[in-house]
N, C-alpha and C positions, 0 to 999 in steps of 0.2 A: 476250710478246704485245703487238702495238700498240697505243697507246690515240691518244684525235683529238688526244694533244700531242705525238707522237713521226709521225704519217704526215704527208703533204704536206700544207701549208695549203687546198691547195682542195679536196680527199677530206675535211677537217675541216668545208669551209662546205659540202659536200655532203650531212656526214652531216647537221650542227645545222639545213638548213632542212626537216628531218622534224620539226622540235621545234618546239613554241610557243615567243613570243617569251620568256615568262616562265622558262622553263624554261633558252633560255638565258641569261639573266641569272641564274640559279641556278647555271648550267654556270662562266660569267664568277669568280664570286667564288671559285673553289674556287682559285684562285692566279694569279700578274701573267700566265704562259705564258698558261693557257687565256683570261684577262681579256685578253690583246691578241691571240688567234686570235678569240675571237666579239666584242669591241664595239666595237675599234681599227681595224677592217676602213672604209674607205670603197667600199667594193666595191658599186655600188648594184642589178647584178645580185643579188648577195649576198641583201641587203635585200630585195627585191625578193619575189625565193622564201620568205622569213622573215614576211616581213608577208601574202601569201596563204597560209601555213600558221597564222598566227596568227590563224583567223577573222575574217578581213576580205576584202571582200566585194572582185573586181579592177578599180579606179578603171577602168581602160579600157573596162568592162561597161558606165560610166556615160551616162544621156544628157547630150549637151551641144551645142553648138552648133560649125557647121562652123567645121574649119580657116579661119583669115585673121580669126575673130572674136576678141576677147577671153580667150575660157573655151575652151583648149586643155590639153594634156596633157603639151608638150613639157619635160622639164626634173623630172619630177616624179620629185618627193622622198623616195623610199622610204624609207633611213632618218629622216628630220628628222620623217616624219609619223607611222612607227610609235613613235619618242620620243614626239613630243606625245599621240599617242592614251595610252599607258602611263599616261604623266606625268597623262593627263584619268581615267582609273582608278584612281589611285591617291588626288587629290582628292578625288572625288565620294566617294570612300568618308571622308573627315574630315567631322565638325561640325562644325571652325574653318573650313573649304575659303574664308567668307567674306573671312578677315581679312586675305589677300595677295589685294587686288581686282584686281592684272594678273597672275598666274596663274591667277585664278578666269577672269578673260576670257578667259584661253590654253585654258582647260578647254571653255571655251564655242566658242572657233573650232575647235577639236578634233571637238567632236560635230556641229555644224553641218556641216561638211565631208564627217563620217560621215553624215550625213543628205543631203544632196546626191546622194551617189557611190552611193546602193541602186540595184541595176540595175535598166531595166522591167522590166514584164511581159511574160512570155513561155513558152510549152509547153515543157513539161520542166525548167524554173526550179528548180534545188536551192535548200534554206532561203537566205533572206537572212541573211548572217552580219551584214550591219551593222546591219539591225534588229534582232537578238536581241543583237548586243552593247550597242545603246543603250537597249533597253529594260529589259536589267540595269542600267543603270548611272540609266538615271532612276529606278529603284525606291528608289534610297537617300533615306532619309525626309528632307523637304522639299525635296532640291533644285530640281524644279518648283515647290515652294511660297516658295523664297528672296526673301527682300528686296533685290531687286538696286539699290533705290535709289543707294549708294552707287559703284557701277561709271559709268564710262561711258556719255556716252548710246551710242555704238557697241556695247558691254558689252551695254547695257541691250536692245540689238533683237537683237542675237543673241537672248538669254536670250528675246526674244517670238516669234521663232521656232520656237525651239526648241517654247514652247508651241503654237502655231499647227499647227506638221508631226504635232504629239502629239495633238492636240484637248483639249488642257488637261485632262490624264488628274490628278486628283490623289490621292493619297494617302488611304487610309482612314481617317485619323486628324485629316484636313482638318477643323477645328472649322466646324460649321452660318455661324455670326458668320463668321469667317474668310472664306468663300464668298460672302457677302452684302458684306461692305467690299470686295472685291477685284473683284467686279460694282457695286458702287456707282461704284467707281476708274472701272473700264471704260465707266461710262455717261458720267462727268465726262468722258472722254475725250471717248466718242463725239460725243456732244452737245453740243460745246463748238463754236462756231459759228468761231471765232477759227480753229480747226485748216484750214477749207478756201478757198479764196482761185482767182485765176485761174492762179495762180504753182505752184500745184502740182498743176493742172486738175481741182482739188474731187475730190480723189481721196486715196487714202494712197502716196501717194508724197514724198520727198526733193525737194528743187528739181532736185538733179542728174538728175532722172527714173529715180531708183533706188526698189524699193520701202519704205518703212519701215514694217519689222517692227515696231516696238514699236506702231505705230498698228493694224496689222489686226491684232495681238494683242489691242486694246482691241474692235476690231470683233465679234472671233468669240466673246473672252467674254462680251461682253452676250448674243449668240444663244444661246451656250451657257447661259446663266445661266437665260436664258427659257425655252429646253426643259425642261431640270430643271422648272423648274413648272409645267410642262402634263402631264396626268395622262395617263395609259393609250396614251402612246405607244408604236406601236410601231418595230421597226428601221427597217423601209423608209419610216419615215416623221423618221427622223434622219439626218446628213452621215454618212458613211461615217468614225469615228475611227481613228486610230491611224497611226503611221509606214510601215505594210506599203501601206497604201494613197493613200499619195504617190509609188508610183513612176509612171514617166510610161507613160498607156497600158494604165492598171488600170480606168479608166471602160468602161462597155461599149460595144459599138457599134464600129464601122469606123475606118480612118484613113488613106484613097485620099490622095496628093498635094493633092487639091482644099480635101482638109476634115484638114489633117495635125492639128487641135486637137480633133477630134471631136465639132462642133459639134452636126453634124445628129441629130435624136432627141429624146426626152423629159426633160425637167429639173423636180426638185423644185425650190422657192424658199421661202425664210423672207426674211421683211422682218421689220424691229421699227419701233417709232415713238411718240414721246411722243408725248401731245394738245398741237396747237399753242401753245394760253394758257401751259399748262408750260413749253415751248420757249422759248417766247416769255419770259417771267417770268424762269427759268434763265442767261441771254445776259444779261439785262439789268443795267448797261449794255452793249454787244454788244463794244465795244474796250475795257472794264476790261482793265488790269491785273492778274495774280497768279491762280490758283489758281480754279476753281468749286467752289461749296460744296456736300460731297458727301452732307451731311445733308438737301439737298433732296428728295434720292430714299428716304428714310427717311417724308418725312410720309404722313400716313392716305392722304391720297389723293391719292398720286400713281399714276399709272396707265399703263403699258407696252404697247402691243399686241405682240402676234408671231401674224403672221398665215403659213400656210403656201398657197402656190399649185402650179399644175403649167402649165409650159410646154413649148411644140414650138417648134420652130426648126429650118427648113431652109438650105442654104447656095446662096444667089443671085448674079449679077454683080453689081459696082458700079455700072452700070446701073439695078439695081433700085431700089436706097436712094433713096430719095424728099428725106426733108433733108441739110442742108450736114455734115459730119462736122466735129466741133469741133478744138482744138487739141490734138496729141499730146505729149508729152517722154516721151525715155526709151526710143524702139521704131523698127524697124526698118518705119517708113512708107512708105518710096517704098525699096524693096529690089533691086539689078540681080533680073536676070530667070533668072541660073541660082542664087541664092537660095532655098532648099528651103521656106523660112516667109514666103508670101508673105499680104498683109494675106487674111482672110477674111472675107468679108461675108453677112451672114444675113438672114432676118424673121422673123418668125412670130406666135404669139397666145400670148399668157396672161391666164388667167382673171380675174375679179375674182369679190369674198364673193360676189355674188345668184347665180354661178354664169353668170354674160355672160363678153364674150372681149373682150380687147383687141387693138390692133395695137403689134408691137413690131418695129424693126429695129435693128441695128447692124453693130459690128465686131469683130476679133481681132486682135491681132499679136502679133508677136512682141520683149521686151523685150532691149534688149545686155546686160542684165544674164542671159539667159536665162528671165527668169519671163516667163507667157504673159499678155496683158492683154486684158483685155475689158471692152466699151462697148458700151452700147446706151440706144435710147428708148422708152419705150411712152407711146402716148398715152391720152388722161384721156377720159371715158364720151363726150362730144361730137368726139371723134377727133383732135383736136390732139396731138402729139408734146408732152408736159407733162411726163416724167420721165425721168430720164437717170440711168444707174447708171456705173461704176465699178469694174473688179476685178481682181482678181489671182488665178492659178490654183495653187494652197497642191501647192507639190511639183513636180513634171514633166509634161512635154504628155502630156493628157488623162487629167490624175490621177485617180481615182476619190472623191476627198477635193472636188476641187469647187472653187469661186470665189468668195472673200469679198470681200466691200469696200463699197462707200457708194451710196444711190441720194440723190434732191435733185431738185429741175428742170431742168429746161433752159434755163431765163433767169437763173436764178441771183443773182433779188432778194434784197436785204438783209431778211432775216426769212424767209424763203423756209427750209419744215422741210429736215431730213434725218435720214437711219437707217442701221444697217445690213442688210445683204443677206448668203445665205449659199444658195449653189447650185451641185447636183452631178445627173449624169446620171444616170437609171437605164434598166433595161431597156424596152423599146418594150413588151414586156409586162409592164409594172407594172400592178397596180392604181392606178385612179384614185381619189383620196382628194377628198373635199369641201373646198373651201377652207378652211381651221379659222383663229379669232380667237379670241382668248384676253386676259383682262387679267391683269395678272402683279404 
């Protein structure tokens, strides 16, 4: 009788990519023949069928940005990625995974990658295989909770991404203390005046106009930290968490040409915010050197607002926008004209506490790096354009997961507060919820 080491080599890779990949690396060890019919192979068709039958989800499903840009798909690496993903399987499951910090990172561009590549949303959508394999693989105890201190700062924004596409899901076993120092971290972060400048346009972004994750890591746990302490919330009154709802396109609502980021509709917002004298106090001196002291946020009273609003925004000409648009890095501003993501411009109102409305406008674009950025202004109760936000859209165009990142002024004086922001769509029929304050 034939066996797959006695028939032709490609009736061999025919049968093995019926098999998960583990299985054959089980097949591999049984002797050098069958070890150089399945792993010696560079055959990337091979591969190919091996890594979609090994529950993974088919990169090409992925959204990404058109041919001639950066984030293209030519050349791509079937076996080299289904190795790495293995190779990130097989870490996560070790409690030493920390002590080799450049394969810990290898583990970490591994799952990153896997989080990118989950396909939209879409009618008749089978399971996401790369959500379900990454949510296996973050369950292993602490690895969200890791000290990544010692890696990389590159390392290190992986690993806040990582949190950020997750909603900072942690572990049952997360000590109460543990929670509170790692939101205290997040607030030194946030509130650290020194972090925004013209150079990286008061925003979380890199100089290179790339975003940095390990910054709106700090952003979304302060928000996160502050729901936790606001009582009797309910769902649709939190960000939509978890990995299934960063694919792009899982937000509700439309997504005509005009509005490809699915602007137009109703949005929740959470802002947070020290009392200024705190702010103020905290900074001082505002260009020290080293380190803010994270025991500040321990005293009796210190005091957090997180305030929740409901905004609309419809999608207008550039015509409409009333003030000057500030300086951009990083996005695709002035786009030729058969360019699929072209800048989008909005207005609209959001509320303030007494339950009045504000005026707000801005923009959309589109980042080379592919993440979607959003800007806008609302003005202060006398109608002046007095606040400028900042964000980044956590996952693929028109994630369900929403937009995190920093509001501040618009003149952008020395003392001059800042916060962060965290806002996702809901449905036109939501209930409307009263503005809620809260000290934390």
């Amino acid at each position: 009788m034939n066996s797959l080491l006695t028939i032709p080599v490609e009736l061999a890779h025919h049968a093995l990519t019926f098999c998960p990949a583990w299985d054959i690396v089980s097949f591999a060890l049984t002797s050098r023949l069958a070890h150089a019919i399945a792993l010696e192979s560079t055959n990337q068709s091979f591969w190919r069928d091996v890594f979609l039958t090994s529950h993974f989800d088919d990169p090409r499903d992925a959204w990404r940005l058109p041919e001639g840009t950066h984030s293209t798909l030519d050349g791509y690496d079937w076996l080299g990625e289904l190795r790495a993903r293995l190779s990130a399987e097989l870490l996560a499951a070790r409690p030493d995974r920390l002590d080799d910090p450049a394969a810990y990172e290898g583990m970490l561009a591994a799952l990153v990658r896997a989080a990118r590549e989950i396909p939209p949303l879409r009618e008749g959508q089978p399971d996401l295989r790369n959500v379900e394999w990454l949510e296996h693989l973050l369950k292993y105890p602490g690895l969200l909770n890791d000290d990544v201190s010692r890696l990389s700062i590159e390392g290190q924004r992986l690993h806040g991404l990582l949190h950020v596409f997750t909603g900072h899901i942690f572990d049952e076993s997360t000590p109460e203390n543990s929670l509170r120092y790692r939101r205290n971290a997040s607030r030194a972060y946030t509130y650290d005046m020194r972090k925004y400048s013209r150079a990286n346009t008061w925003s979380p972004l890199l100089l290179t106009g790339e975003v940095d994750w390990l910054h709106l890591d700090h952003l979304a746990n302060v928000i996160i930290g502050n729901i936790r302490d606001v009582p009797f919330l309910v769902d649709d009154q939190k960000p939509p968490f978890g990995l299934e709802h960063t694919r792009a396109y899982s937000a509700p609502g439309q997504y005509p040409a005009r509005d490809w980021a699915g602007v137009e509709g109703t949005w929740r917002r959470y802002v947070c915010f020290m009392d200024y004298r705190d702010l103020a106090v905290f900074n001082a001196p505002l260009h020290a050197e080293g380190a803010r002291d994270l025991s500040f946020f321990d005293r009796p009273a210190f005091r957090e607002a997180v305030r929740l609003l409901s905004v609309d925004l419809q999608v207008v000409d550039r015509a409409a926008i009333e003030a000057p648009l500030p300086e951009f890095i990083g996005v695709y501003d002035d786009p030729p004209a058969d360019f699929p993501y072209q800048p989008i411009y909005f207005n609209g109102v959001s509320e303030t506490a007494d339950g009045g409305h504000l005026h707000l406008e801005g923009c959309v674009m589109m980042g080379i790096d592919g993440t979607v950025r959003w800007y806008f202004q609302v003005s202060s109760i006398g109608g002046e354009l007095q606040w400028s936000s900042r964000g980044v859209q956590v996952g693929g165009v028109g994630s369900a997961t929403g937009v995190v990142g920093i509001w501040t002024t618009t003149t952008h004086e020395v003392g001059d507060p800042a916060g962060p922001y965290w806002q996702w769509k809901v449905p036109s029929d939501d209930p409307t919820y009263a503005p809620l304050l809260d000290r934390v």
